[in-house]
C-alpha positions as CSV (number, residue, x, y, z in Angstrom):
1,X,0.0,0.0,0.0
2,X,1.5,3.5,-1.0
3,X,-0.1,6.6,1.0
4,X,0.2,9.3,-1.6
5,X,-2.1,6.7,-4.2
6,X,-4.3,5.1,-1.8
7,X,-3.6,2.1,-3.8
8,X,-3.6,-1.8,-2.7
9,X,-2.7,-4.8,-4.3
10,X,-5.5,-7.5,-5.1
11,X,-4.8,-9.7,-2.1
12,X,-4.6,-6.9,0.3
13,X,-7.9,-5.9,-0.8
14,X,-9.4,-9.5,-0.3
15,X,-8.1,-9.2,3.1
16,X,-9.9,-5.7,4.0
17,X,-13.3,-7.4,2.8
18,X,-12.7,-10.4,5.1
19,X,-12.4,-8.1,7.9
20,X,-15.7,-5.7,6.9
21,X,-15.0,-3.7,4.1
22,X,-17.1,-2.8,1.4
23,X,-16.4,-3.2,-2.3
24,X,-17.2,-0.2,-4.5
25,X,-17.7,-0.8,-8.1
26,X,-17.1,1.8,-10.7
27,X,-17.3,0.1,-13.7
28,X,-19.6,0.7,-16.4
29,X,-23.2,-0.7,-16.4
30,X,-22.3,-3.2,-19.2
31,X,-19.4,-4.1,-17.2
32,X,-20.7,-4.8,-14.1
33,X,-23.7,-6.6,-15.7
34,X,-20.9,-9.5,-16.9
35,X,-19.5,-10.1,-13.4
36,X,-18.8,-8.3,-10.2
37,X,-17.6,-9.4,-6.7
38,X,-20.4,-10.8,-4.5
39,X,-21.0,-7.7,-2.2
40,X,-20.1,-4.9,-4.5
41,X,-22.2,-1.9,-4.8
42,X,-22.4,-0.5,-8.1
43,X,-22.0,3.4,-8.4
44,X,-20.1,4.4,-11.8
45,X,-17.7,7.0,-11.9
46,X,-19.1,9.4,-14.5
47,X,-22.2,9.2,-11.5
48,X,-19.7,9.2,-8.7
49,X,-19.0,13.0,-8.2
50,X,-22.9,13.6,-7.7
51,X,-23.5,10.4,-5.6
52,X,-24.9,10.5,-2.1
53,X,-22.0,9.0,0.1
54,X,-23.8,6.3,1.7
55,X,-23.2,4.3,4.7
56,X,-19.6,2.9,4.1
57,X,-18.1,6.9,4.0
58,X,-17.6,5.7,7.8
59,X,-15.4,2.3,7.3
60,X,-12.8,1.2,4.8
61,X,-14.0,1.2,1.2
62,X,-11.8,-1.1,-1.4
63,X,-12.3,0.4,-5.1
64,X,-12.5,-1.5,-8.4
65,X,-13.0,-1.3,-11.9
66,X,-11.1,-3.3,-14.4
67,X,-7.5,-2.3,-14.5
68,X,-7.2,-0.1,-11.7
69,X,-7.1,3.5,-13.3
70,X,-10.6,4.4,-12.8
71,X,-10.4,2.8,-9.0
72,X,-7.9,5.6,-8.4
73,X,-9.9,8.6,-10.2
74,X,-12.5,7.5,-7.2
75,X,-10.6,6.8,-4.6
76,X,-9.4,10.5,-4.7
77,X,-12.7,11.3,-5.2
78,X,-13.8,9.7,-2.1
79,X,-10.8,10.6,0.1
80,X,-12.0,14.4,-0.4
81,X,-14.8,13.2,1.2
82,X,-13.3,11.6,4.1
83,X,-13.9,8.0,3.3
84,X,-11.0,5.8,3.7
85,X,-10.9,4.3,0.2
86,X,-8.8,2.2,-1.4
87,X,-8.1,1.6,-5.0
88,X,-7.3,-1.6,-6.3
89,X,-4.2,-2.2,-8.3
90,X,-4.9,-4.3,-11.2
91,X,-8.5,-3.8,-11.0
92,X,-10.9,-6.9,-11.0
93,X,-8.5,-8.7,-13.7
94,X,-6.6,-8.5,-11.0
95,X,-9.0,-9.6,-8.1
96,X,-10.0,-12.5,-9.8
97,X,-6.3,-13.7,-10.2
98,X,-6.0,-13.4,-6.9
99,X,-9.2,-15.3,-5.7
100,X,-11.7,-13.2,-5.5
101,X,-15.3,-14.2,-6.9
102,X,-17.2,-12.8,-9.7
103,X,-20.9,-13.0,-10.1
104,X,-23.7,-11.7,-11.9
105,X,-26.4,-10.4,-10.6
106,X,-28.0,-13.8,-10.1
107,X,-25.3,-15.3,-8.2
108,X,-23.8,-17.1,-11.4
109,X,-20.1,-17.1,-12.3
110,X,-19.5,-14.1,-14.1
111,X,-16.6,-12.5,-15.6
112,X,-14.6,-9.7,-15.7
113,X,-15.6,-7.0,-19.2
């Protein structure tokens, strides 16, 4: 993890979720639609900067989209705001190489678009 780019690598994100944080997606529609992980919440960044920070602004946030460059866009975003947010380095190519699980909205295997 490097402080100035609030950035974490895939497994390091894994391990905040197992200890309670949430998972914010900011993929496209399309995107997400394919495959997400389980307990994502879906908010995409064109729609971020207007967004209602709900809940998780008070706990640890881990930030994905597909390759990581958009997870850092709204991890700033979010940091302005006071959430502790973490991008994910690699995006959800990487979560997925790293174990995490996709799913569509149905519970099905998904995969990463």
């Amino acid at each position: 993890m490097t402080a100035d780019t609030a950035e974490v690598d895939a497994p390091t994100a894994l391990r905040f979720v197992s200890e309670g944080a949430d998972i914010l997606d900011v993929r496209d529609p399309g995107e997400w639609l394919a495959g997400h992980a389980p307990t994502a919440q879906h908010v995409p960044l064109p729609v971020l900067p207007g967004a209602r920070t709900p809940s998780w602004s008070r706990q640890r946030v881990v930030v994905l989209c597909r390759s990581g460059s958009r997870a850092k866009t709204a991890t700033s975003l979010l940091r302005l705001r006071g959430v502790e947010a973490f991008a994910v380095s690699g995006g959800m190519n990487a979560w997925q190489n790293a174990g995490g699980r996709v799913v569509t909205d149905a519970g099905a295997p998904g995969r990463v678009a």
